[in-house]
LOMI-439081 format. One record per residue (C-alpha): residue in three letters; x negated, y, z. Coordinates in steps of 0.02 Angstrom, whole numbers, padded with zeros to 5 digits, always signed. Last residue first. Layout:
<atoms>
ALAXYZ
...
</atoms>
This chain:
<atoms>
UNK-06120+05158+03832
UNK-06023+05282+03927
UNK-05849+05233+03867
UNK-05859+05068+03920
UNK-05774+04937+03838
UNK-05752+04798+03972
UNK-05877+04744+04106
UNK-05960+04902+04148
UNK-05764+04966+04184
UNK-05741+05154+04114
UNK-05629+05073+03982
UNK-05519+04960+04082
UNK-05491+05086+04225
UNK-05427+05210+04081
UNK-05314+05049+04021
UNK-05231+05041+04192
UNK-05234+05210+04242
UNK-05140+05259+04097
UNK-05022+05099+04100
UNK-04979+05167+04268
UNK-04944+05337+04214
UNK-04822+05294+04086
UNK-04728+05164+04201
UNK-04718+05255+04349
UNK-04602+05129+04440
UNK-04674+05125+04618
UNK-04757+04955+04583
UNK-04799+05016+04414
UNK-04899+05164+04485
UNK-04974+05045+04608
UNK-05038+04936+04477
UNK-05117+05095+04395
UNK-05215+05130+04576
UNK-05266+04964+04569
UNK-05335+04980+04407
UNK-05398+05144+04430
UNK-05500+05092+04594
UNK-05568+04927+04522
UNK-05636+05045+04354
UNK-05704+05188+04497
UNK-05785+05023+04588
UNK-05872+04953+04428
UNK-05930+05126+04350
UNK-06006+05165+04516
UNK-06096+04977+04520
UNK-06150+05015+04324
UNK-06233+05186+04396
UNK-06327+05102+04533
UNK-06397+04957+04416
UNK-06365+04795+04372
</atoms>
């Protein structure tokens, strides 16, 4: 596991819990948009980058 999949790991666990949040505060639409943009940057979902 290298440097760059570690980055991609804590930006994915930052945009999650940033989405979660969102929903918390009721931001529906932009919490589902951190949500599944954390879930695509994440090494261990779909990444974009690979």
């Amino acid at each position: 596991m290298g440097a760059f999949d570690t980055l991609l790991w804590i930006l994915a666990v930052v945009l999650v819990v940033a989405g979660v949040v969102s929903l918390v505060r009721r931001q529906i639409l932009w919490g589902i948009v951190l949500i599944v943009v954390g879930l695509l940057v994440g090494p261990g979902g779909v990444s974009i980058f690979t």
